[in-house]
C-alpha positions as CSV (number, residue, x, y, z in Angstrom):
1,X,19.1,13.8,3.5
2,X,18.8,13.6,-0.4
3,X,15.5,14.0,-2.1
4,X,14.2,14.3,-5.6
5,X,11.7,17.2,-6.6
6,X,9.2,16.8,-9.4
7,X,7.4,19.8,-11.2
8,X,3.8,20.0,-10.5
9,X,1.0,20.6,-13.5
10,X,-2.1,21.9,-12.1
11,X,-5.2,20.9,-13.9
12,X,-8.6,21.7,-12.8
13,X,-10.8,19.0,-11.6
14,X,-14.1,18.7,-10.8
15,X,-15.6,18.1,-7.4
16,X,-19.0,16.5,-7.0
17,X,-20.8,15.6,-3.8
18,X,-22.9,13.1,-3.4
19,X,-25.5,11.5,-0.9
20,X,-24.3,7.7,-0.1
21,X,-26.8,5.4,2.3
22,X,-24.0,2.9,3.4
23,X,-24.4,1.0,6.7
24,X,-21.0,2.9,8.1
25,X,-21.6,6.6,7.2
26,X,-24.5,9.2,5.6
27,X,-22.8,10.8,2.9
28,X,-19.5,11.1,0.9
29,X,-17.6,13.3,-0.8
30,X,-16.7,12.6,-4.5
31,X,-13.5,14.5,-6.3
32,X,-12.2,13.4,-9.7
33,X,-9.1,13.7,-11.5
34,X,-9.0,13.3,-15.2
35,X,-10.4,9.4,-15.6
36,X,-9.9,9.1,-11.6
37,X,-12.8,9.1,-9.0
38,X,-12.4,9.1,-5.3
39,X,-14.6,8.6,-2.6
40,X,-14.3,10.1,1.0
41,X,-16.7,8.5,3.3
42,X,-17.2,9.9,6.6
43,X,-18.0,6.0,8.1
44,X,-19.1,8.0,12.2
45,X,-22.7,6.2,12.2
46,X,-21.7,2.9,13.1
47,X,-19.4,4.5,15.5
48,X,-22.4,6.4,16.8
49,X,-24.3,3.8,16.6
50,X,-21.9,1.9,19.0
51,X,-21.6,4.5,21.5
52,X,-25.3,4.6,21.8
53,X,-26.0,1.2,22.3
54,X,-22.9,0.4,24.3
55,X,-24.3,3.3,26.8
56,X,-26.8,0.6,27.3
57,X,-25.5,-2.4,27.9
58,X,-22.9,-3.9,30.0
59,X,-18.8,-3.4,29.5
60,X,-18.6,-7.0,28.5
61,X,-21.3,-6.5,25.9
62,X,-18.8,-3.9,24.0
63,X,-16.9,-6.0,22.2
64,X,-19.8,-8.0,20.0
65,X,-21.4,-4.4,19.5
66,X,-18.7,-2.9,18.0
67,X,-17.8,-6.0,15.8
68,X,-21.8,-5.7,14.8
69,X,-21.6,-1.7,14.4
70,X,-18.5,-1.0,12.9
71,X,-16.0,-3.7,11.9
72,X,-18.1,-5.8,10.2
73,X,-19.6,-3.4,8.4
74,X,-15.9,-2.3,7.2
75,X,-15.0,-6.1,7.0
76,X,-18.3,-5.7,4.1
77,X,-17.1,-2.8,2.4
78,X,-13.1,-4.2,1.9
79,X,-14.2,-7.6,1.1
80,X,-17.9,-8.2,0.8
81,X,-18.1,-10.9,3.7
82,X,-17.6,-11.0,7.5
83,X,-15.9,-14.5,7.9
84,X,-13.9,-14.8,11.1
85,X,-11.1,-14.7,9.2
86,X,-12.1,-11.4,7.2
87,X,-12.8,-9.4,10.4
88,X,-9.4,-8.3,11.2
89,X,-10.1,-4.6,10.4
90,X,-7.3,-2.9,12.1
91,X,-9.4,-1.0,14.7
92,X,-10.3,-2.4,18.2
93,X,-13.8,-2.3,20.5
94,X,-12.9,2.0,21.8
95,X,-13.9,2.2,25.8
96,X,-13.6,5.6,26.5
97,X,-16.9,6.5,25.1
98,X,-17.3,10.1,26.4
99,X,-14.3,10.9,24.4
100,X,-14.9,8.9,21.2
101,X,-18.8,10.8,21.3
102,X,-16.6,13.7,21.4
103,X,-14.4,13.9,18.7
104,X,-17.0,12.2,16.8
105,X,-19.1,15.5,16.8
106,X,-15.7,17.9,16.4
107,X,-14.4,15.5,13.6
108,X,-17.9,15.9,11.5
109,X,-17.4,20.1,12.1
110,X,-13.9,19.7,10.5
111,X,-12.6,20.0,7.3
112,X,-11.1,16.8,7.5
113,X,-13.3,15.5,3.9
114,X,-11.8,18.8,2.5
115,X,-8.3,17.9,3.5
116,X,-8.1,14.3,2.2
117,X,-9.9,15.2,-1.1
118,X,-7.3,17.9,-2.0
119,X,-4.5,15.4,-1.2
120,X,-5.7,12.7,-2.9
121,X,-6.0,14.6,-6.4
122,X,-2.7,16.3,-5.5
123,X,-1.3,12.7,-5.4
124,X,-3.1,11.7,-7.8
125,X,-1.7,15.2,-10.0
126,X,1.8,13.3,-9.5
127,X,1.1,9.5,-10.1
128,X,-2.2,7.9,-12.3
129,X,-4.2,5.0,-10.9
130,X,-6.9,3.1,-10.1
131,X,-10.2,4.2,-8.5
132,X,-10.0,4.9,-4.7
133,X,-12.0,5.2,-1.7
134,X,-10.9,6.7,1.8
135,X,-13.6,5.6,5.0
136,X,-12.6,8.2,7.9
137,X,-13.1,7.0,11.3
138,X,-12.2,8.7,14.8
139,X,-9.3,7.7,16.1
140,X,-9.5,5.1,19.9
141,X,-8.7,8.4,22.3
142,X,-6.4,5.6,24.1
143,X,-4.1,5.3,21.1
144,X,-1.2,7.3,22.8
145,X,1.3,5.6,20.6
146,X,-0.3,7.5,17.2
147,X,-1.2,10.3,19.4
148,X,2.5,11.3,20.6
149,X,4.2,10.8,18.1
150,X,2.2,10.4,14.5
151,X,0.1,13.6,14.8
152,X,-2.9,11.6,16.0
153,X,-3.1,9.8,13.0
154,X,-3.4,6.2,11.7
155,X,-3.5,5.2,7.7
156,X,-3.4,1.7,5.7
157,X,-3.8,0.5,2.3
158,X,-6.4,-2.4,2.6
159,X,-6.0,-3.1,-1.2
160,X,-8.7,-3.1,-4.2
161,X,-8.5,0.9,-3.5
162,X,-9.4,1.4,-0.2
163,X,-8.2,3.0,2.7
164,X,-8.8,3.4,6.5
165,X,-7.9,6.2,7.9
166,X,-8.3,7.0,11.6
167,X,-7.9,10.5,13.4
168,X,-7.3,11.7,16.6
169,X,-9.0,15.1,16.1
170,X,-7.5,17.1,19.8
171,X,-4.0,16.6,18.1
172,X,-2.0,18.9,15.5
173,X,-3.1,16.3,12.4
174,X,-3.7,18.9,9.6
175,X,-0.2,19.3,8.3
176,X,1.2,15.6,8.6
177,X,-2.8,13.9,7.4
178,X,-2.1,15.1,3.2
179,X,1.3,12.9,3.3
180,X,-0.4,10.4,5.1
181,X,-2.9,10.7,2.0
182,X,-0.4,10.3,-0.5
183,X,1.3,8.0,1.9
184,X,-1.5,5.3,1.2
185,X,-2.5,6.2,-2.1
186,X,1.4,5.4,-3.4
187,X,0.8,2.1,-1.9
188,X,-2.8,1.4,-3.2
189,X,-1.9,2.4,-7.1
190,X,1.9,0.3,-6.2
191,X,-0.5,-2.5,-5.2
192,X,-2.6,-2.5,-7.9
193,X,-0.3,-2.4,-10.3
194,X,2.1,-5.0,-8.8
195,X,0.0,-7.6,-6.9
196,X,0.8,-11.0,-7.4
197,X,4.7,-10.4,-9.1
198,X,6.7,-7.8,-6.9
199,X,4.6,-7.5,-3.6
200,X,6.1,-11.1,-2.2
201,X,5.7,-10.1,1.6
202,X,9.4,-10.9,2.0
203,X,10.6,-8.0,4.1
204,X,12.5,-6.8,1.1
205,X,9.6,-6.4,-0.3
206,X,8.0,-4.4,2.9
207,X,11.3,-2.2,3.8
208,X,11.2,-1.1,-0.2
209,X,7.2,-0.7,-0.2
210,X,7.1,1.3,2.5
211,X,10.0,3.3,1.1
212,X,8.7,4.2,-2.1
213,X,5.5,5.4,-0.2
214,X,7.5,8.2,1.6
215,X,9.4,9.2,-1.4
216,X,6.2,9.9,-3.2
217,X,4.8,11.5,-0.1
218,X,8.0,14.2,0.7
219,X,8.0,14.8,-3.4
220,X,4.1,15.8,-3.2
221,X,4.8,17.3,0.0
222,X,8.3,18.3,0.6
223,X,8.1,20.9,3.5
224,X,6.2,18.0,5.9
225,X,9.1,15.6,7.6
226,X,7.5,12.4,9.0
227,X,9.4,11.2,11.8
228,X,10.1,7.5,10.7
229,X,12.1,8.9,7.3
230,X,15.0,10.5,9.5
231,X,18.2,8.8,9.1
232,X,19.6,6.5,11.8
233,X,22.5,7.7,13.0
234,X,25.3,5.4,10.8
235,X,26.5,3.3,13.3
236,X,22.7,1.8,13.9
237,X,21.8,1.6,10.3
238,X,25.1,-0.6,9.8
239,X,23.9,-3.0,12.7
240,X,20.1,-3.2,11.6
241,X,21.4,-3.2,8.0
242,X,23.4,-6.4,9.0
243,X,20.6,-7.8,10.6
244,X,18.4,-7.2,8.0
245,X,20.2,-8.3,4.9
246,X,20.3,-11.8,6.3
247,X,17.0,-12.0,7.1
248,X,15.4,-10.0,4.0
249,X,13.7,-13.2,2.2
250,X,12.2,-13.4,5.6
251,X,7.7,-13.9,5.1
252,X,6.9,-14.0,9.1
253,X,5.1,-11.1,10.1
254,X,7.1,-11.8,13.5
255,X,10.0,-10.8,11.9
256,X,9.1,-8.3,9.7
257,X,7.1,-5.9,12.4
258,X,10.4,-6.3,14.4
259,X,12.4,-4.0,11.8
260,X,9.6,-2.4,10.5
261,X,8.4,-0.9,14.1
262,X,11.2,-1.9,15.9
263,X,12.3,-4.2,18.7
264,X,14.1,-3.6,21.7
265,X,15.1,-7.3,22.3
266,X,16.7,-7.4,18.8
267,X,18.2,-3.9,19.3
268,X,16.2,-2.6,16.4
269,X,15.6,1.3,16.4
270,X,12.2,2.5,15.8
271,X,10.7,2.3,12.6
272,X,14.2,1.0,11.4
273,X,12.4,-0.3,8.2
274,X,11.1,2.6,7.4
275,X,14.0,4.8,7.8
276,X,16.3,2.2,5.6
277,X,13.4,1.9,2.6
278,X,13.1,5.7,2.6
279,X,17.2,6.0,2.7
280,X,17.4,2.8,-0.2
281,X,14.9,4.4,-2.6
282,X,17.0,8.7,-1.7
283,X,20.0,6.3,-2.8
284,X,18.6,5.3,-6.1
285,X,17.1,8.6,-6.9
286,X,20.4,10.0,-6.6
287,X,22.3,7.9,-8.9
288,X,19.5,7.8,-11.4
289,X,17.6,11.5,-11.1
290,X,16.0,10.6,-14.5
291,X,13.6,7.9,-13.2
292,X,10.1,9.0,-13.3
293,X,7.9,8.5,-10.2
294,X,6.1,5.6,-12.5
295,X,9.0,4.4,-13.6
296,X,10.5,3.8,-9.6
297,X,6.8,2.5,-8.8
298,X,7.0,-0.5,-11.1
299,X,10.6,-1.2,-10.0
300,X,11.1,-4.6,-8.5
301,X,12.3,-4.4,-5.5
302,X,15.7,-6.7,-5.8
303,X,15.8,-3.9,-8.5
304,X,15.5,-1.0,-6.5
305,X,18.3,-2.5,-3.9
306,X,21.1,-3.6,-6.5
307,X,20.3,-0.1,-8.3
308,X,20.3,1.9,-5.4
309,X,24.1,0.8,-4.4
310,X,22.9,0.9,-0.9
311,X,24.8,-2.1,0.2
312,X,28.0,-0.7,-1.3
313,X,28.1,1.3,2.2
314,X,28.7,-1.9,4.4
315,X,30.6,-4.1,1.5
């Protein structure tokens, strides 16, 4: 697998911390990075809050509790209303309370805050942007599918500068949660600087996003390998490549999840997406190692493709 190294400059920066009374969490920690701020909010209240008063009422209660406690409040903080159709924060009612109170308690003796501010101004050492904040939640203990096999973790963009990031705090998450940092953050400041021209939600436009993400994320951390950027084996990439190319104009989220994630009706390989973004954007940097990381950012993504010379494997 080809990747690009970057030099690092370390400059000081100075960390603040500061008491926050927001409906989802008690305090957060504040790091800055030349004119940069970030914000890391613990959001376990309403979680607590849940837990307590679901204790208390019956199982089919659970659902409008946790809407009231913790997603609507989120469904505030990304977009300052909690319309039906604003409520689809990516985080479902959690019934295995015992477990959630649990990690809750371990998660707030952690050094999780620590952790995410040091990546965040590490990512933010290697690429400028906007303002950002992170909201940390516990991760649903039943989320098997992030437990085995992402480290317990789970990380989006949700745009305007924030992101959700959820943790599973029995599993191994210390190494693989800083990429996941830069992960999102490559995607929040690609956002921000693209929305409305590149970001077309074609799945182009998704494989290519998701793509550039990783390549920021193994150049600010090169020893961590995340699973979904290993190579297919040659013979799959050529079929989901095939697949793909005819259908990359494609908008439906149908479509796009099914290379993205994979799809064992399409014969799709997990995380196929993924893998060919991450491969697309290694191809690129090895025909053009002079491209800074801002430089590849702005890059449209028809760009990125034609430059790479990616398709010139299956022509």
């Amino acid at each position: 697998m080809k990747k690009a190294y970057y030099s690092l400059i370390v400059i000081s920066f100075a960390v603040v911390v500061v008491a926050l009374n927001l409906d989802i969490g008690t305090s957060a920690e504040t790091v800055s990075y030349e004119n940069q701020e970030f914000t890391i909010i613990p959001a376990f209240e309403g979680m607590m809050d849940y837990v307590e008063q679901a204790k208390q009422a019956d199982e089919q209660e659970w659902d409008s509790i946790f809407r009231e406690t913790v997603a609507d409040p989120l469904a505030m903080e990304f977009w300052g209303q909690t319309l039906p159709t604003y409520r689809n924060v990516p985080i479902n009612t959690i019934n295995d309370l015992e477990t959630l109170e649990k990690n809750i308690a371990a998660l707030q003796e952690s050094n999780v805050l620590e952790v995410i501010a040091d990546a965040i101004v590490e990512s933010a050492s290697h690429l400028s942007g906007q303002d950002m904040t992170v909201y940390v939640l516990a991760l649903d203990p039943d989320r098997r599918f992030e437990i085995e096999n992402m480290n317990g973790l789970h990380g989006i963009a949700m745009g305007d500068g924030n992101i959700l990031v959820q943790i599973d705090v029995n599993s191994e998450w210390e190494k693989m949660l800083p990429y996941l940092i830069a992960h999102e953050y490559h995607h929040e400041v690609f956002l921000g600087r693209t929305a409305g021209s590149d970001f077309d939600g074609t799945l182009l436009s998704r494989i290519i996003t998701e793509g550039k993400a990783d390549t920021f994320a193994s150049i600010v951390y090169p020893e961590v390998t995340a699973p979904w950027t290993i190579p297919l084996p040659p013979e799959e990439e050529a079929e989901v490549w095939r697949q793909l190319s005819i259908l990359q104009g494609v908008s439906t989220w149908m479509t796009i999840s099914s290379f993205i994630f994979g799809s064992e009706s399409r014969d799709i390989p997990q995380w196929s997406g993924y893998k060919i973004g991450y491969q697309i954007m290694q191809d690129l940097l090895a025909n053009e190692p002079d491209l800074t990381i801002s430089q590849w950012t702005n890059m449209r993504s028809k760009d990125v493709l034609e430059r790479s010379r990616f398709e010139e494997r299956y022509n």
